[in-house]
N, C-alpha and C positions, 0 to 999 in steps of 0.2 A: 919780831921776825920768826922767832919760833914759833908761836901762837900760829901768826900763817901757815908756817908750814906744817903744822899739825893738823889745822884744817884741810891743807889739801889732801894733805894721805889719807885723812879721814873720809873726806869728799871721794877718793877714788876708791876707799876700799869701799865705800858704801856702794858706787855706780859698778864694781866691780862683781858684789854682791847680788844686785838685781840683776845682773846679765848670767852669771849663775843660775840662781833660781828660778829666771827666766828659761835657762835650756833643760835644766834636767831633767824635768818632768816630760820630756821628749825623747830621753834616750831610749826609755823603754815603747815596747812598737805594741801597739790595740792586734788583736788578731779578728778578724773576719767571724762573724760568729752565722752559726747553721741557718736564722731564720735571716738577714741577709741573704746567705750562699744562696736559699732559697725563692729567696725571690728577683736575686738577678737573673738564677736559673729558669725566669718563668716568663723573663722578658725574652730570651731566646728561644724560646720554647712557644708562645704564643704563634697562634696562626692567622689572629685574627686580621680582617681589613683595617686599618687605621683613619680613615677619613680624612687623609691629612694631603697636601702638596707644596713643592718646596721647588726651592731656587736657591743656590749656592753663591754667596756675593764675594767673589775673589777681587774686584777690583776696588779700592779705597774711596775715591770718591761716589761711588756707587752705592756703596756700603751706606756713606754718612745720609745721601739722598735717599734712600730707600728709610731710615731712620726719622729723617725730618718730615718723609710725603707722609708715614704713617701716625707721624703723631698730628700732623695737619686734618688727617684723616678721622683723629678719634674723635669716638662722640661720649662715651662712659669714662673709660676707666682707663692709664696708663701704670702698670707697673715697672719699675725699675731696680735691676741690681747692677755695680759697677765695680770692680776692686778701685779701679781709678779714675776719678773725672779731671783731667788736669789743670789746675787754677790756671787762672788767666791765656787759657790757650783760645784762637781764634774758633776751631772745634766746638767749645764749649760755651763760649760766649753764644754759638748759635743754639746749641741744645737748650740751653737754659733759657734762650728766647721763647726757644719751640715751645717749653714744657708752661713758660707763663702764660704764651697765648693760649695753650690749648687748658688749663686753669682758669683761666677769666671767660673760657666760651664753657663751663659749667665741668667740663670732664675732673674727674678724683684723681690724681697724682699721685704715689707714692715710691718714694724714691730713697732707695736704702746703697749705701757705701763705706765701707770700710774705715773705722773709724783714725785708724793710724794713717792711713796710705790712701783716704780717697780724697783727695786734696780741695773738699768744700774749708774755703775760709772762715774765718768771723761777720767780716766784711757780705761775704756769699751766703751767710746762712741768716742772715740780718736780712738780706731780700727774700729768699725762698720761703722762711717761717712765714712771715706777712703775706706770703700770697695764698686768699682766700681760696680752699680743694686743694692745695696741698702738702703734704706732708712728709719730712726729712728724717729720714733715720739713719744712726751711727750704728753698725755692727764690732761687739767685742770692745766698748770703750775701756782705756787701758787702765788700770786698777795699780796704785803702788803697794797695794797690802796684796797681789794676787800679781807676781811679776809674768808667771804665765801669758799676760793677755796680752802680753809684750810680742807674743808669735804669731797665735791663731791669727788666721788671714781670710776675710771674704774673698775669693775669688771667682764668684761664678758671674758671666757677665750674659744676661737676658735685658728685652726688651720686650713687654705683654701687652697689644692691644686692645682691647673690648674687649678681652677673652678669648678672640679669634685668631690676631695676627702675632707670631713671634719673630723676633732676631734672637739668636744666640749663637754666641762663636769665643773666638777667642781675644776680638777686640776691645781696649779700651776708648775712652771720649778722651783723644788727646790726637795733636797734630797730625803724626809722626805714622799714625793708622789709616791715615782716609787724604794721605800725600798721592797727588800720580806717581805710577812707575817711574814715570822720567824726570822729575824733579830733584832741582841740586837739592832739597834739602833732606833730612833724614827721613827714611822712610821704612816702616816695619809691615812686612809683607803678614799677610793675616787671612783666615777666613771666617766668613760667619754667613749663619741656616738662615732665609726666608721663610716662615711655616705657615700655612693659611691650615686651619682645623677648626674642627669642630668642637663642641664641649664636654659629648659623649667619646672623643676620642682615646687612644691611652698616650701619646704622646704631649696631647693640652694634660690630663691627669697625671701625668708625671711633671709641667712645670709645674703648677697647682698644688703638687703634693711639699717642690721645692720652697715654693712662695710660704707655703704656710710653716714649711720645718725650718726658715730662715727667719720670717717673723715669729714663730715660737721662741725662738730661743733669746740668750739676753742682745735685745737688739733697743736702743735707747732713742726716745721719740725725743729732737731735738722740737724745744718750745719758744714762743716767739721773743723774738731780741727787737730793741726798739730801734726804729729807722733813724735816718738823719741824711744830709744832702749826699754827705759821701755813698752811702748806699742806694740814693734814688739816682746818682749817676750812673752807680755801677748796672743797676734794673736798665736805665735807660740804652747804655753798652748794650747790653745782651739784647733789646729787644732790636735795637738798628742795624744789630749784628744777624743777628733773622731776618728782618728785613730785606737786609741787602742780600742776603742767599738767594732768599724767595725770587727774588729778583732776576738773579743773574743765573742761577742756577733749575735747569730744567728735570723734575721731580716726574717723570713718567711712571707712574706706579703699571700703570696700562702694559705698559712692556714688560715690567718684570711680571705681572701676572699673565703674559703670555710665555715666557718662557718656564715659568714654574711645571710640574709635572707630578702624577701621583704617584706615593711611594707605596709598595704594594706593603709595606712593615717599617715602620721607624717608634723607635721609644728613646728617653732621656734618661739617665744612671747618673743618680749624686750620690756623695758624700752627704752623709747627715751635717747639720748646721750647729750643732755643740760646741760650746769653750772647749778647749784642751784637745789631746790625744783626740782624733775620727778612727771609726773603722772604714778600713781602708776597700770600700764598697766600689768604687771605680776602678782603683787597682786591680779590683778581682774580676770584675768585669773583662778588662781588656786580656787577666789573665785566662780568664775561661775560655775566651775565643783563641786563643792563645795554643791552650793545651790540647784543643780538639781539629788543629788546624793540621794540615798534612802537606800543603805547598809552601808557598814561600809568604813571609811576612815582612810589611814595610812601616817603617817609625819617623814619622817627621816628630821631632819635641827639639824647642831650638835651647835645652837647657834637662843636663840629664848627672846623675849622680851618682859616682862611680863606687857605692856602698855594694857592698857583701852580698845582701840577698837581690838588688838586682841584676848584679853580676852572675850570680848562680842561674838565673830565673831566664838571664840570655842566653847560659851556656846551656840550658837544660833543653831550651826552645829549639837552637841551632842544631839538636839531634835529633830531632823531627821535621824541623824546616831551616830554609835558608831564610835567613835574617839580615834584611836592610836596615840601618839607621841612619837618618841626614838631622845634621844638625848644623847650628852656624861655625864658623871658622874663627880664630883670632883675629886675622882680619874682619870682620863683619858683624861678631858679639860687641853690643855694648854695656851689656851688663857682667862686670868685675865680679862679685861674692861667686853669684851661680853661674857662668861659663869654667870658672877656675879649676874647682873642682873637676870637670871632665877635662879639663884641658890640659891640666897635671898630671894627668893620670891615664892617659888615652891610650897606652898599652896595654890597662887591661881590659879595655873595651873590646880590642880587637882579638884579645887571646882568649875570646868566649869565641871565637868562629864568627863574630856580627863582621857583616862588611860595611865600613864607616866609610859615611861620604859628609866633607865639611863645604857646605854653600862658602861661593866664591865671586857671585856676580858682581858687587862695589861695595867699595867700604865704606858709602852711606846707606846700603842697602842689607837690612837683618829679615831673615826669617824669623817669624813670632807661631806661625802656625803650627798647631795641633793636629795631627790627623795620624790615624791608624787604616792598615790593608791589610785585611784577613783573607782567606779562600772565596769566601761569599760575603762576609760583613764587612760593611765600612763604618769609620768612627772619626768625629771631628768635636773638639770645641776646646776647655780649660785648663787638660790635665797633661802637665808636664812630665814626662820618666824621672821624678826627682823624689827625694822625701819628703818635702812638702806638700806636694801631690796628692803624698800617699796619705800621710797622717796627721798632717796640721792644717789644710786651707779644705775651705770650701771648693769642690769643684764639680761639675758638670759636662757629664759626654753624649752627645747625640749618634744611637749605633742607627744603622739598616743595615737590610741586606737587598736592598732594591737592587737589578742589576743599573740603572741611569744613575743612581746616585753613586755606586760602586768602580762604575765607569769614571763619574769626574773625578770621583777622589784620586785616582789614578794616575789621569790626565797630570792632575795639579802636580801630584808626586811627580810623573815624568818631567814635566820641567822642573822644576828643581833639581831633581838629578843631572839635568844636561847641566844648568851651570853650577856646578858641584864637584869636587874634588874626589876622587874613590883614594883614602888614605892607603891601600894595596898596592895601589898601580907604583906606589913610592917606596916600595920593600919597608926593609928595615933604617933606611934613611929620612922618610918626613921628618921628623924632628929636625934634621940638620937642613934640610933641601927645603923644605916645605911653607917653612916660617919665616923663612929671609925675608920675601917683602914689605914684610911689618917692622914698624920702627920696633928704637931697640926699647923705648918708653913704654911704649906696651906692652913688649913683651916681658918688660922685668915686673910692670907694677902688677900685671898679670899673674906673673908667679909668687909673687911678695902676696896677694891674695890668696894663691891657694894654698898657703897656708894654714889659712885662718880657714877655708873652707872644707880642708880635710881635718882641721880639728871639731869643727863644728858643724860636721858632714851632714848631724841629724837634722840640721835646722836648714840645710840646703836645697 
């Protein structure tokens, strides 16, 4: 009995250990370095034409058909980044279809996800290595001699066609993204860019530059695993699950290529793709527009981090301009670690002068959407106002300053804002008045979370 219980303490200090060594190398923050500042300075600064046009796909099932018409479409090459592909979801079962057919009509495949959280199985990766043109890569596999790799996170989520056609936004290949608005079941409100461009353009060169600084770095080619009947069912699933899309589902590429429109300037700002600590190149981005802005600014991030120097960074903005931030509400978050944190601590959001509005429309229904409104520039895609954002995950934001795309962004904002709460209008009483609706389950395991999330702010 002793013997046991020595091993369990042993057992915990050890896992206690790794989750240690895991964070610390995170407390301290990368700063921004000159030749960066420099050349995000040079994406604002650029006058050039872009040769690009787009279309903004705010609706979910639209979104996933837009996805499957153009991988129908390719004839070379599809690239893929995902932080998440969700196992066994209906979603993916199709995507996965899509990507074998369009694999077996000769197109090159590659297809990179997150090696902790993109949730390709054994099972899943046993079909996709076998399939001849394509090829599966894991970003950041986790290391127990390098607990670090226990955080860094893929998060940029693109789709490359021929080289011509992109998606990129802020959705994942999981159900709950590409649900109708009016569906009982859960549903995360999201958007994501149409891009039709050219090769010489500077927004195709900035994925291009992504693609290649995410396969440079340690990204691990998964090698082929031997079949067996259980995996040629699972092949078999995803292809009938295509199938039957194709089927029942009406893929009008024709139409969104009539509503697309040319943006007189758009470019892509990432995060470099290194293990550990990023410099925080998005962040300054959004900050640069930020600091040169003179009217009012608006922040959709449905997950934000009520640390020191973003605190400082809103208070400092609100004495230049008036600051909106919408984000989800307790009712409508379903993510515990990262809602917690702002949600503990929501007074001092508001004592920067930011006017907080929490989405309220149902509580199967979250906003996931990214998107930034500056005076002239608009911004959508990956990057959450959180620390991870800034200094641990991969992420990607697509700026303009077209006035049509600046317009939708807008649009989108305004609804959102209508069914949204302005925590203001509740004085110093939300807390008490505000959160009644919500059971009292949630709101305790809610704060039994933040916790853990304000001890471990850096990694939020």
């Amino acid at each position: 009995m002793l013997t046991l219980r020595k091993l369990r303490n042993s057992l915990f200090l050890l896992i206690l250990a790794i989750l240690t060594l895991s964070w610390l190398p995170f407390i301290k923050r990368r700063k921004v370095s000159q030749e960066a500042k420099n050349r995000v300075e040079a994406v604002f600064s650029d006058a050039q034409n872009t040769n690009a046009q787009v279309c903004i796909l705010e609706d979910g099932p639209e979104a996933l058909a837009a996805r499957i018409g153009l991988i129908n479409e390719a004839r070379k090459s599809i690239d893929i980044s995902y932080y998440r592909i969700d196992t066994h979801s209906k979603v993916s079962s199709i995507f996965y279809g899509a990507l074998i057919k369009a694999a077996e009509r000769g197109v090159k495949v590659n297809l990179v996800v997150d090696a902790k959280l993109g949730g390709i199985d054994s099972d899943f990766l046993s079909v996709l290595t076998n399939i001849e043109n394509m090829t599966v890569y894991f970003y950041n596999p986790v290391s127990w001699f390098h607990p670090s790799t226990l955080q860094t996170t893929l998060h940029n989520k693109y789709l490359i066609v021929d080289d011509r056609w992109i998606i990129s936004g802020g959705r994942n290949i999981k159900d709950t993204f590409y649900e109708p608005i009016h569906s009982k079941s859960s549903t995360s409100l999201d958007l994501d860019l149409l891009i039709e461009c050219e090769l010489e353009s500077h927004i195709y060169q900035d994925f291009s530059s992504l693609r290649h600084s995410l396969m440079d770095s340690t990204v691990s080619s998964i090698m082929h695993k031997k079949r067996n009947k259980r995996t040629q069912s699972i092949e078999d699933k995803f292809i009938d699950a295509y199938r039957r899309y194709n089927e029942e589902t009406k893929m009008d590429l024709a139409s969104l290529q009539s509503r697309m429109y040319e943006v007189s300037r758009i470019r892509a700002v990432h995060n470099n793709c290194n293990l550990g600590l990023k410099e925080p190149i998005v962040a300054y981005a959004l900050y640069y527009l930020a600091k040169h802005n003179r009217e009012s600014i608006r922040i959709q991030s449905p997950y934000v981090t009520a640390d020191k120097r973003i605190l400082e960074i809103l208070k400092d903005i609100n004495t230049k301009s008036s600051l909106n931030l919408y984000t989800n509400s307790l009712k409508t978050s379903p993510n515990y670690p990262a809602f917690s944190n702002y949600w503990t601590q929501r007074d001092k959001f508001m004592n920067t002068g930011t006017t907080v509005f929490e989405y309220q429309n149902h509580e199967n229904i979250s906003v996931h959407t990214k998107a930034y409104l500056f005076d002239s520039w608009a911004a959508m895609g990956s990057f959450n106002l959180d620390n991870r954002s800034i200094n641990i995950n991969t992420e990607t934001m697509i700026f303009s300053d077209d006035i049509h795309f600046h317009e939708d962004i807008r649009k989108i904002l305004d609804r959102i804002e209508n069914q949204s709460v302005n925590l203001k209008s509740y004085g110093d009483t939300y807390h008490r008045d505000y959160d009644k609706p919500v059971s009292f389950k949630k709101r305790f395991v809610m704060r039994l979370s933040g916790i853990f999330s304000r001890l471990f702010k850096s990694l939020i």
